[in-house]
LUMKE-899143 format. One record per residue (C-alpha): residue in three letters; x, y, z; residue number from 1. Coordinates in nm, 2 decimals, padded with zeros to 4 digits, m for minus. Example, Ala and Ser with C-alpha at 12.3 -4.5 7.8 and 13.67 -1.06 7.14 Angstrom:
residues 2
   residuo       c1       c2       c3   num
       ALA    01.23   m00.45    00.78     1
       SER    01.37   m00.11    00.71     2
END
This chain:
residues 483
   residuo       c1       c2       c3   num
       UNK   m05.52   m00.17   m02.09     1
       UNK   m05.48   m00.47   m01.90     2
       UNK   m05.22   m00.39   m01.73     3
       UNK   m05.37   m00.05   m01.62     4
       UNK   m05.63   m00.21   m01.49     5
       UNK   m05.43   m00.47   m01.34     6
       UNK   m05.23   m00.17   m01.13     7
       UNK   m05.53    00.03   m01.10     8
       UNK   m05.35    00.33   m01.29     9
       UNK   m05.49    00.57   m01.51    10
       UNK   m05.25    00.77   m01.57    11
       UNK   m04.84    00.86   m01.60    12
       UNK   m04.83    01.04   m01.30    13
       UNK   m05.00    00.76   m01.12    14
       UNK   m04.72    00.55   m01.30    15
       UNK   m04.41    00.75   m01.13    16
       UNK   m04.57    00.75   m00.82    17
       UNK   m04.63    00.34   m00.82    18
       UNK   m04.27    00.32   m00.87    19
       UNK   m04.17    00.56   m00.60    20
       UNK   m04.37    00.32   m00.36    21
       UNK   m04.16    00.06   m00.50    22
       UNK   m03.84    00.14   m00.43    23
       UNK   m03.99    00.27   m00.11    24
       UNK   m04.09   m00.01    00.09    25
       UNK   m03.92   m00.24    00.36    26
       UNK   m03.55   m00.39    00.27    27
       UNK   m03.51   m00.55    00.63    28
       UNK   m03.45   m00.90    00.41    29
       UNK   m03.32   m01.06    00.09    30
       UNK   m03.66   m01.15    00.04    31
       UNK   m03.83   m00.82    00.07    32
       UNK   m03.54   m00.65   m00.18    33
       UNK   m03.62   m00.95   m00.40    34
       UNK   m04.01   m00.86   m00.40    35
       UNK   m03.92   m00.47   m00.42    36
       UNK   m03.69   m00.54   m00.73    37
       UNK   m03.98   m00.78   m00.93    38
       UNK   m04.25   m00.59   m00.86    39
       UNK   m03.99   m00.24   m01.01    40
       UNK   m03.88   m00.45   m01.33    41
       UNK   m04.28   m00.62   m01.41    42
       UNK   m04.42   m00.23   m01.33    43
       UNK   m04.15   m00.09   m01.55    44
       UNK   m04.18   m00.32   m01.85    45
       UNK   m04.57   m00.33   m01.86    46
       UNK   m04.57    00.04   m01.87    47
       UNK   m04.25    00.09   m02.10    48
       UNK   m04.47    00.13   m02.43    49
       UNK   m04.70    00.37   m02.25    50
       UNK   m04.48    00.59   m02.00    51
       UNK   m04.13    00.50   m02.12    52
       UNK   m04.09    00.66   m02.48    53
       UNK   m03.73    00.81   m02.46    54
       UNK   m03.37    00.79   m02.30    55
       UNK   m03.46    01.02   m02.07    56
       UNK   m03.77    00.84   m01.97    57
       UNK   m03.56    00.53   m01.93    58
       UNK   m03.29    00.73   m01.69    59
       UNK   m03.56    00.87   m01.49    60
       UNK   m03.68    00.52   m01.41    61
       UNK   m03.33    00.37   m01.36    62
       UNK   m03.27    00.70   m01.07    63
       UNK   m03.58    00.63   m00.92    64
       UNK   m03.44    00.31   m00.77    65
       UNK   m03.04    00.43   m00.75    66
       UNK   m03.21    00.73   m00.51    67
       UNK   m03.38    00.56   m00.31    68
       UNK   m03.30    00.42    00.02    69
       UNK   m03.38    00.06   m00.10    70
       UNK   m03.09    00.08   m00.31    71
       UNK   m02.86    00.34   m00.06    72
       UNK   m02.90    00.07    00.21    73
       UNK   m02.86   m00.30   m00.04    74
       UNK   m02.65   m00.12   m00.32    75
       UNK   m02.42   m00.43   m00.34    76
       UNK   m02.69   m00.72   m00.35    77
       UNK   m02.88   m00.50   m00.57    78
       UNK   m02.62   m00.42   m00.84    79
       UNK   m02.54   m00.81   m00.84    80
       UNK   m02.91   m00.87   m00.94    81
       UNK   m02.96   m00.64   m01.23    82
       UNK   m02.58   m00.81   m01.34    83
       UNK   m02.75   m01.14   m01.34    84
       UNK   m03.09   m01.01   m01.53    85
       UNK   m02.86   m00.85   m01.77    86
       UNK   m02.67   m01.18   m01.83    87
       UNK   m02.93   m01.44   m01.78    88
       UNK   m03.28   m01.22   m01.92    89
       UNK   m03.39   m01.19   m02.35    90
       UNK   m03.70   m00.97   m02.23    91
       UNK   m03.58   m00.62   m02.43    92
       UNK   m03.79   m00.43   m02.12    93
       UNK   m03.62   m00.63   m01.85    94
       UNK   m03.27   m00.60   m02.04    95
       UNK   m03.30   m00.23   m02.07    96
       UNK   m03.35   m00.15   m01.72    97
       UNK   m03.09   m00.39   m01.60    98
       UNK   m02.85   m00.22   m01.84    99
       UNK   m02.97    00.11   m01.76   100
       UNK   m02.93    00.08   m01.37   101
       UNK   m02.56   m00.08   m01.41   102
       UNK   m02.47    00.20   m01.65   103
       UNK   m02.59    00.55   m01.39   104
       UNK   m02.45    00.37   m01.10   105
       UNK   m02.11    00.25   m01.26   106
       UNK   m02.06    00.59   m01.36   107
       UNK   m02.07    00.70   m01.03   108
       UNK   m01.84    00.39   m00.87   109
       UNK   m01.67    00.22   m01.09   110
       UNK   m01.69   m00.09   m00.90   111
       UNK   m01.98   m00.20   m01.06   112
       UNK   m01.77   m00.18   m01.37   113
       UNK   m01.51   m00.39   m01.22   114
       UNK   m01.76   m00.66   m01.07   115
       UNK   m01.91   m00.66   m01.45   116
       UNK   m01.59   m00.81   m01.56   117
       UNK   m01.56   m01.05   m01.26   118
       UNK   m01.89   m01.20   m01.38   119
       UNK   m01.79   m01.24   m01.77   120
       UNK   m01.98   m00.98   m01.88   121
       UNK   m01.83   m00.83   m02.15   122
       UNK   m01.90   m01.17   m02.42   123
       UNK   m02.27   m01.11   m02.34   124
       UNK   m02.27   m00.73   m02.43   125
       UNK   m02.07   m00.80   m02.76   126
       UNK   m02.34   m01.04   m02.81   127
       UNK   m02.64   m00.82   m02.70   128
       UNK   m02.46   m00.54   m02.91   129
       UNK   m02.44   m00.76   m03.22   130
       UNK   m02.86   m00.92   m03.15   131
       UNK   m03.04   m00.58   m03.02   132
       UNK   m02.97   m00.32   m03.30   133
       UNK   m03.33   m00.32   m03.35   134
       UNK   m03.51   m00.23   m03.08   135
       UNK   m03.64    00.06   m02.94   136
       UNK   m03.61    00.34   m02.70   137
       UNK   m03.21    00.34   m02.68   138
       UNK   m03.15   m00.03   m02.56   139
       UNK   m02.84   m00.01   m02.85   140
       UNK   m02.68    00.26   m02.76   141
       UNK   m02.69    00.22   m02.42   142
       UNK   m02.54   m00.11   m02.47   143
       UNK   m02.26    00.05   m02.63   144
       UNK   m02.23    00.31   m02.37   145
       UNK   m02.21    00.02   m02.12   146
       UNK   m01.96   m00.18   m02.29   147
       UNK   m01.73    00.16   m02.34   148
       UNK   m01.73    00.24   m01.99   149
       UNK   m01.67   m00.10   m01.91   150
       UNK   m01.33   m00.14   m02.13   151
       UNK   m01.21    00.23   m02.03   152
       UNK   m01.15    00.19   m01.66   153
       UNK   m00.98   m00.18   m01.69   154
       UNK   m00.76   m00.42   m01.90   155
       UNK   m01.00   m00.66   m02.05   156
       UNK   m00.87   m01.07   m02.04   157
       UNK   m00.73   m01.19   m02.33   158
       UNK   m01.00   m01.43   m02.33   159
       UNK   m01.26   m01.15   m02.33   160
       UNK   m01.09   m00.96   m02.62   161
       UNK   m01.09   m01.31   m02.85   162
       UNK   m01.45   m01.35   m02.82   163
       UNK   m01.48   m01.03   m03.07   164
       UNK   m01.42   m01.19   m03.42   165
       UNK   m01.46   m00.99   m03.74   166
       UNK   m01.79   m00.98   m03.74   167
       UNK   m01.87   m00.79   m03.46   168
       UNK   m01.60   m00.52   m03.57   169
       UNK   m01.73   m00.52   m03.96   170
       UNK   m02.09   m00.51   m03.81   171
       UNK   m01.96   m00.15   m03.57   172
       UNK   m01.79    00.03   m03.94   173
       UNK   m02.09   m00.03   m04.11   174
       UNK   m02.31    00.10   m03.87   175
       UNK   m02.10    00.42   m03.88   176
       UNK   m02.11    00.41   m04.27   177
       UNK   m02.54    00.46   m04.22   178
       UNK   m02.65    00.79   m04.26   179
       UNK   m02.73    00.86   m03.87   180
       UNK   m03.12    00.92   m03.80   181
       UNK   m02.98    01.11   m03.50   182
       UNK   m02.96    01.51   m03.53   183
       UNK   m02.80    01.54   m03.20   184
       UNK   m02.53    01.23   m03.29   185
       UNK   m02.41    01.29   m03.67   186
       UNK   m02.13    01.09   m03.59   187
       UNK   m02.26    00.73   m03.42   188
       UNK   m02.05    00.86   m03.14   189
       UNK   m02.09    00.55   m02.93   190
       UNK   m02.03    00.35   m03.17   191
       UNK   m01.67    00.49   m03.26   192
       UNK   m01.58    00.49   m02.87   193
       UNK   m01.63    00.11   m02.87   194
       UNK   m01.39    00.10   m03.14   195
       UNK   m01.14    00.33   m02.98   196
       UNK   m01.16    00.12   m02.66   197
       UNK   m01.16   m00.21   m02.79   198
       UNK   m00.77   m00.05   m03.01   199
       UNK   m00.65    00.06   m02.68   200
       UNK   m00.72   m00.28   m02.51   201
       UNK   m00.53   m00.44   m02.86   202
       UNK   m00.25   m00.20   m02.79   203
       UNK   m00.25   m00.30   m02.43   204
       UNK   m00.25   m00.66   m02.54   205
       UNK    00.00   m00.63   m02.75   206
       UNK    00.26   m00.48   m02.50   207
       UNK    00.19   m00.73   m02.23   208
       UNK    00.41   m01.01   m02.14   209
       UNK    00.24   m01.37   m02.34   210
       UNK    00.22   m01.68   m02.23   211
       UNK    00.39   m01.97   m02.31   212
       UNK    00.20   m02.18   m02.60   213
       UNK   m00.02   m01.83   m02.69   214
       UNK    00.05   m01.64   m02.94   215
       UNK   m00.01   m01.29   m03.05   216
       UNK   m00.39   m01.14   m03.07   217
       UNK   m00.50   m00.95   m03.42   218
       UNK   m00.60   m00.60   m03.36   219
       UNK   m00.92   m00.65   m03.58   220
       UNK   m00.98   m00.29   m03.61   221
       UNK   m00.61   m00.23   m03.77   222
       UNK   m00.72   m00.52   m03.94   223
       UNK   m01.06   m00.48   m04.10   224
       UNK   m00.88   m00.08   m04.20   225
       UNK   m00.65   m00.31   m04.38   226
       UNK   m00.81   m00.52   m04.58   227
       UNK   m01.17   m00.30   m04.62   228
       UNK   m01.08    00.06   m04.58   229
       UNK   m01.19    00.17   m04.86   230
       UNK   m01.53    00.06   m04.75   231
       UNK   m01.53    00.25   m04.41   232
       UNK   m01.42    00.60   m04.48   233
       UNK   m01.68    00.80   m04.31   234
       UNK   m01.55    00.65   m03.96   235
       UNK   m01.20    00.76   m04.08   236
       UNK   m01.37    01.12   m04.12   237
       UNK   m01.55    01.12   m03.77   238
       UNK   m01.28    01.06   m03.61   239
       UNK   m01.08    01.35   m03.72   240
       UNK   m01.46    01.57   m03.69   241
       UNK   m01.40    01.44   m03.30   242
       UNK   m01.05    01.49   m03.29   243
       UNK   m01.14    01.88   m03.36   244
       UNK   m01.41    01.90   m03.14   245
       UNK   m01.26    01.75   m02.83   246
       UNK   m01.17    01.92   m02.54   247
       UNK   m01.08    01.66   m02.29   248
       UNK   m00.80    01.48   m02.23   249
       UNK   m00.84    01.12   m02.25   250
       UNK   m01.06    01.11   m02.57   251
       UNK   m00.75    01.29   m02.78   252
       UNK   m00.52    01.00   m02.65   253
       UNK   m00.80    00.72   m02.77   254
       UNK   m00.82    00.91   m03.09   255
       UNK   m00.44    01.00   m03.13   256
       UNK   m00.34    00.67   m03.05   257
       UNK   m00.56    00.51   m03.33   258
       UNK   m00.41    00.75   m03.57   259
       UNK   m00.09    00.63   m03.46   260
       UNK   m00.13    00.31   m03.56   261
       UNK   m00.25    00.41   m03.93   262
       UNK    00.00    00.59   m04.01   263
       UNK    00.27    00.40   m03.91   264
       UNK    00.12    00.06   m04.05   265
       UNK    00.23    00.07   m04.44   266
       UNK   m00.14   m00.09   m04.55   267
       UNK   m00.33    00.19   m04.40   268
       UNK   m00.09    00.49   m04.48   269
       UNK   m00.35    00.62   m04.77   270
       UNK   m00.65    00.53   m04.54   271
       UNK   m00.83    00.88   m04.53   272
       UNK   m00.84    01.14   m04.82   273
       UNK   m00.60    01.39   m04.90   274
       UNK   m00.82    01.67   m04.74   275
       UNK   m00.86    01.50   m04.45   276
       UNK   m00.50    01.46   m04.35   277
       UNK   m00.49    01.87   m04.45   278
       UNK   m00.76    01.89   m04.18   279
       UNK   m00.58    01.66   m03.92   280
       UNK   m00.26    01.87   m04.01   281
       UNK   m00.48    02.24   m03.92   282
       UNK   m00.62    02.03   m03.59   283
       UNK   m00.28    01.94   m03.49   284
       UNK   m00.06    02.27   m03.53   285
       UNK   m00.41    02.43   m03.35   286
       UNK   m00.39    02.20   m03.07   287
       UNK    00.03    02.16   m03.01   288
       UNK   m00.02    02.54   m03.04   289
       UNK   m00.29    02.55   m02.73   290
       UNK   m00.13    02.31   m02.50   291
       UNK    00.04    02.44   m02.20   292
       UNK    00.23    02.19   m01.94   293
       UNK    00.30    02.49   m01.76   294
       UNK   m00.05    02.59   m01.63   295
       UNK   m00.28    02.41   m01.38   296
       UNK   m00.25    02.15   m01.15   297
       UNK    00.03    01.91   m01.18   298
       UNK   m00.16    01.62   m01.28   299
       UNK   m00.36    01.87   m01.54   300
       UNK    00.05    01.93   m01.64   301
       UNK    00.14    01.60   m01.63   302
       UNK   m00.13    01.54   m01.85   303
       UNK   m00.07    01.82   m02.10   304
       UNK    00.28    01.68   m02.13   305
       UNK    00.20    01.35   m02.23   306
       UNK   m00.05    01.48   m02.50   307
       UNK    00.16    01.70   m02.65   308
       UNK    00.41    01.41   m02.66   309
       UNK    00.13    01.18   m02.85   310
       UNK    00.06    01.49   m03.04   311
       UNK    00.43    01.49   m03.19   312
       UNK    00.47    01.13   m03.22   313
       UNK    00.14    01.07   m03.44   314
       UNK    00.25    01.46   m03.64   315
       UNK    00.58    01.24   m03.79   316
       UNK    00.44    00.94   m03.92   317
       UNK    00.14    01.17   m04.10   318
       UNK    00.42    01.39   m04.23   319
       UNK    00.64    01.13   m04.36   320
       UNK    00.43    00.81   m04.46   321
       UNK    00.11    00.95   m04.58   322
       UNK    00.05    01.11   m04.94   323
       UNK    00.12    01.41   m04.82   324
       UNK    00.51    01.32   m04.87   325
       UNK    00.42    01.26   m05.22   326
       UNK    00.19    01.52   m05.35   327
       UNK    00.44    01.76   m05.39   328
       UNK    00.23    02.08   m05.25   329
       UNK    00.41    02.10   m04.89   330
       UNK    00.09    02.15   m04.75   331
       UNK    00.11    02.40   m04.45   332
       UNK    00.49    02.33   m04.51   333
       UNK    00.60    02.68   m04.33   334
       UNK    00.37    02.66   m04.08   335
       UNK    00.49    02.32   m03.98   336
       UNK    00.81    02.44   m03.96   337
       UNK    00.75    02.72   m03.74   338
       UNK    00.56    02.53   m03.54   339
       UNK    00.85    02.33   m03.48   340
       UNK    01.06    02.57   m03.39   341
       UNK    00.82    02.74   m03.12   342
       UNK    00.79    02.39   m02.96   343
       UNK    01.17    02.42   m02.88   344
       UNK    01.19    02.78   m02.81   345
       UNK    01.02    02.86   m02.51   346
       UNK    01.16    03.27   m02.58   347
       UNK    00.91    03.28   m02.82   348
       UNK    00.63    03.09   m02.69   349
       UNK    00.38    03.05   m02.40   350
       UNK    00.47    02.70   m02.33   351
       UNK    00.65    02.58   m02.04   352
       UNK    01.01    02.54   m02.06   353
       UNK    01.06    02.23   m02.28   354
       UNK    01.15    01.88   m02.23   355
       UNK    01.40    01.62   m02.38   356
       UNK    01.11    01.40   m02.52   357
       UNK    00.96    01.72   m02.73   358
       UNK    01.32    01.80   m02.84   359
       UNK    01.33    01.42   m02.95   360
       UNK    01.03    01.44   m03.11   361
       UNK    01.09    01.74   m03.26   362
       UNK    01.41    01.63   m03.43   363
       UNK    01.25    01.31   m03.59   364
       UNK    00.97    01.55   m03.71   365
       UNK    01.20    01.74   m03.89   366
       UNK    01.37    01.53   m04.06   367
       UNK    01.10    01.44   m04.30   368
       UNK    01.22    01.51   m04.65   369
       UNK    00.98    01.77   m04.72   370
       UNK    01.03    01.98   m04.45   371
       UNK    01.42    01.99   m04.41   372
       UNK    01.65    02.29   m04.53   373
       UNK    02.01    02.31   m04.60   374
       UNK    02.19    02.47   m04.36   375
       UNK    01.83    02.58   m04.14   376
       UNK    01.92    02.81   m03.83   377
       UNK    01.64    02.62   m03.63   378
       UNK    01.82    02.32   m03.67   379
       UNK    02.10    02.50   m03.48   380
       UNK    01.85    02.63   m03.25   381
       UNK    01.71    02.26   m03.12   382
       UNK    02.06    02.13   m03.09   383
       UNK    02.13    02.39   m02.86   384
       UNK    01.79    02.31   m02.66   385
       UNK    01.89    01.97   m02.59   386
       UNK    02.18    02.07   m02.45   387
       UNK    02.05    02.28   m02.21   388
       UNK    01.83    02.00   m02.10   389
       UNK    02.05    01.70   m02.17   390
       UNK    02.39    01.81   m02.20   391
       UNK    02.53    01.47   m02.22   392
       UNK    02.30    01.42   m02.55   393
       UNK    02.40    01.74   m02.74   394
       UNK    02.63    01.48   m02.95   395
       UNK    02.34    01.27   m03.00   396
       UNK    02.11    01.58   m03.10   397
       UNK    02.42    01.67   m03.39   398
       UNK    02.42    01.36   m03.54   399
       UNK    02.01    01.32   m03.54   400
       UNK    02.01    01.64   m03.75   401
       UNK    02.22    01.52   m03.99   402
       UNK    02.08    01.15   m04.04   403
       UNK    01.76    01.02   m04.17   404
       UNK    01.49    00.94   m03.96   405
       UNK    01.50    00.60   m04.06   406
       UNK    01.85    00.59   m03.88   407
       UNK    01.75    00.78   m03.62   408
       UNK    01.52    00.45   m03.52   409
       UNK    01.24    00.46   m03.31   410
       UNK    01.35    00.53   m02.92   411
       UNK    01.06    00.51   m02.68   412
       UNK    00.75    00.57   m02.87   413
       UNK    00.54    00.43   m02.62   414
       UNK    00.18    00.54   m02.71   415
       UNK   m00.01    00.28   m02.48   416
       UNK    00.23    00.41   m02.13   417
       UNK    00.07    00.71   m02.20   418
       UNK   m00.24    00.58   m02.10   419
       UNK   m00.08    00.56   m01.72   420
       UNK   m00.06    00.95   m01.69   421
       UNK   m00.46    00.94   m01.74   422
       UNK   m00.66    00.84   m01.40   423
       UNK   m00.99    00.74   m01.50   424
       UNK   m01.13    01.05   m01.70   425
       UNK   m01.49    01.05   m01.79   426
       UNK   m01.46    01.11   m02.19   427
       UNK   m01.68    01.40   m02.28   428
       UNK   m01.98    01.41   m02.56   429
       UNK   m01.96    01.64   m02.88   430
       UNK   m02.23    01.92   m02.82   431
       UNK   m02.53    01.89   m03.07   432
       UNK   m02.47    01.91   m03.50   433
       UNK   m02.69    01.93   m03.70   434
       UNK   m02.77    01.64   m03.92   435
       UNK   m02.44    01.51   m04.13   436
       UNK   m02.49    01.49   m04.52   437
       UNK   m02.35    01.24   m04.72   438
       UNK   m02.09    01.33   m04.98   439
       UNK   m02.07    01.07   m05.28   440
       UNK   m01.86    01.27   m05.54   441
       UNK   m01.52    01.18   m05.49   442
       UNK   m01.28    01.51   m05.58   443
       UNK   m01.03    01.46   m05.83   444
       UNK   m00.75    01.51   m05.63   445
       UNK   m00.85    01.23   m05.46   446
       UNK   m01.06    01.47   m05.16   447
       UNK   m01.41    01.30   m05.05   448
       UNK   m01.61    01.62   m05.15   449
       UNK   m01.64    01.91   m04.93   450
       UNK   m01.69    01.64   m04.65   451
       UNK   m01.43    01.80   m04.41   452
       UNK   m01.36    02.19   m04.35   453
       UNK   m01.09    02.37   m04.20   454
       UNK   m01.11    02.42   m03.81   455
       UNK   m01.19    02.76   m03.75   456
       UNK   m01.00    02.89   m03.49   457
       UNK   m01.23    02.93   m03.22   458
       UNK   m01.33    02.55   m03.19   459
       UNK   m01.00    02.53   m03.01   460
       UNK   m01.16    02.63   m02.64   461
       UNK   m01.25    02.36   m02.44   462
       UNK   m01.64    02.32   m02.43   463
       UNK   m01.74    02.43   m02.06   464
       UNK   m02.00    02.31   m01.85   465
       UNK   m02.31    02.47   m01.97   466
       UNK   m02.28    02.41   m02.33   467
       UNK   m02.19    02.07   m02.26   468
       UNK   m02.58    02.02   m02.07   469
       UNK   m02.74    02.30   m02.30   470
       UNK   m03.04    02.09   m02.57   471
       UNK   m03.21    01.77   m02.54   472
       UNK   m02.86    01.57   m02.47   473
       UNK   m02.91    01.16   m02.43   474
       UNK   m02.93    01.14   m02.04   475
       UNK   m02.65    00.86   m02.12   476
       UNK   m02.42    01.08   m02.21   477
       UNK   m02.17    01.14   m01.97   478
       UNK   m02.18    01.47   m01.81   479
       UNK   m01.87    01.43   m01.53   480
       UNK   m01.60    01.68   m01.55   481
       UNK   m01.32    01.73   m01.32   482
       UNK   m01.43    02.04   m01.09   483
END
């Protein structure tokens, strides 16, 4: 009431149109953009209770400064403000705005992103992250957003990544282990692309040249899967629920290169259920199945190519390492197989004609126990298709097919170069679901419940346009899609 009074507003509308005066006045000076800016953050935080109840509330405020000509005309100055409120200010009000402003106008030029890192922003978000759960109105997620977008479009310092301890990353899975109160976000979405982000800056980490006198940094999300994964299954479920559900391209590789690392790391081999790794084995042969290289533009090819290579290289180590080696059903067995074969016989197949690396791939796949068969034809068939494409490897190819994959060795698997093929791709948002249910009963072969289902068929088209806007979507969800 006070502050109604001290305004001289009675109203919400008056409220919107107090802030369009704002951001509306003279910027000839520093000192005039400095008055404009304190007199938008004290209006906005003594009306935030009142006027401000919901992300989209909070976006609408931040795009009533990024639109106006205050901010057109002072963009620079004024995004090097809000960086300072965010890293100087404890006020939740003043935090969220300053948050909330960097966020919409990063995702439109990533050099705000890049100037966040300059100024040693990304300790104070793990720390805002890790203090602000809390409170209201969407200041935690869109912290998390913040941080995401943050660590997608750059390589982090190795100083920044050692300020996240165990803690932190603990403190992220059990979030995702709480029922969500969020119908439109089953999944604590946010939440599991920090993780995904902070593995591929590990990964990245982990391929870069050290330093003399450092040593090598612990990927604490491999890590804390280690030692506690019994404890954090439901992320482990998510992510294949997300794996199925996502259409674009650089999400799959954050997801699939994750995977990678699981299955190939002999502590987390048995790290989801036996019926998940049956759903990740119906989302794979779907997707391998959908991809064409040959279609598109040829960076959409390129980047077809490389995700059908990750595809393949994370499809071996679930085959071979996992329990489904040892269960003895040959789950999907045929189908496997046959999808081998069509990935190598473009006669038979709407692909594009195929490469050496699929071939490769291919090979190493099929040399998994399980799936091999004396004197197999399609054997034959793939020798003779890396011939065509490498004919000074068709020796190589015989003796592949007739060795283990252990001495086949591991030639170029490569997941974080990847990465390269991948130019700054706004990650997409799973449309609505309803409500996720908790499962408890654990199956007694060793299933979580009924917690995963087969993918039906049609979840395989990419989710356009319109159903990606359709519902009450956060307003920080990230909308951009290549035209």
């Amino acid at each position: 009431m006070d502050a109604e009074a001290s305004y001289g507003l009675e109203n919400e509308q008056q409220f919107w149109e107090a802030l369009e005066n704002i951001v509306s006045g003279p910027s000839d000076s520093h000192e005039l953009i400095d008055n404009a800016l304190r007199s938008y953050l004290t209006l906005a935080a003594a009306f935030k209770q009142e006027y401000l109840h919901s992300e989209y509330d909070i976006a609408r405020c931040c795009y009533k400064l990024l639109d106006a000509k205050l901010f057109q005309g002072n963009h620079d100055y004024i995004r090097r403000q809000f960086l300072y409120c965010l890293l100087e200010e404890e006020d939740a009000g003043t935090l969220h705005l300053a948050a909330g402003v960097l966020l919409f106008d990063g995702r439109a030029n990533e050099a705000v992103f890049e100037m966040m890192q300059a100024e040693n922003a990304f300790p104070r978000l793990v720390h805002l992250i890790r203090d602000k759960r809390d409170d209201d109105n969407g200041l935690h997620r869109l912290l998390l957003e913040l941080l995401f977008e943050m660590s997608r479009i750059q390589k982090l310092s190795r100083e920044d990544i050692m300020t996240v301890d165990d803690g932190f990353i603990l403190y992220l899975f059990q979030l995702i282990e709480e029922l969500s109160d969020d119908a439109d976000d089953p999944y604590h979405y946010p939440i599991i692309r920090v993780l995904l982000v902070l593995n591929e800056q590990y990964m990245c980490l982990a391929n870069a040249p050290s330093s003399p006198g450092t040593g090598a940094v612990t990927n604490r999300i491999l890590k804390i899967l280690s030692t506690h994964g019994s404890s954090y299954r439901t992320f482990g479920e998510n992510l294949i629920l997300l794996l199925n559900r996502e259409a674009a391209l650089s999400p799959q590789l954050l997801i699939l290169k994750l995977l990678y690392l699981l299955f190939t790391t002999p502590s987390t081999y048995e790290f989801f259920y036996t019926n998940d790794l049956h759903v990740l084995v119906d989302v794979i042969i779907r997707n391998l199945l959908d991809l064409d290289p040959g279609v598109g533009k040829h960076d959409d090819r390129d980047g077809q190519t490389a995700l059908r290579h990750t595809y393949l290289r994370v499809l071996c180590p679930l085959l071979k390492n996992t329990q489904l080696a040892r269960e003895g059903s040959n789950y999907k067995r045929e189908e496997v197989r046959r999808l081998l074969y069509l990935m190598v016989n473009r006669s038979t197949a709407h692909f594009a004609p195929v490469d050496e690396t699929v071939i490769r791939l291919v090979i190493r796949c099929k040399q998994i126990e399980w799936l091999r068969e004396e004197g197999d034809e399609q054997d034959q068939e793939i020798e003779r298709k890396l011939a065509e494409v490498a004919p000074k490897d068709s020796e190589v190819a015989k003796k592949l097919l007739g060795m283990s994959l252990a001495e086949a060795g591991e030639s170029s698997l490569s997941v974080v170069e990847v990465a390269a093929k991948v130019t700054k791709e706004k990650p997409s948002v799973p449309a609505p679901r309803r409500r996720k249910k908790k499962v408890n009963a654990v199956g007694s072969n060793g299933s979580f419940g009924d917690t995963l289902k087969v993918p039906p068929n049609d979840l395989s088209a990419s989710m356009s346009s319109d159903d990606a806007r359709e519902g009450d979507r956060s307003p920080f969800a990230d909308d951009n899609e290549e035209a």
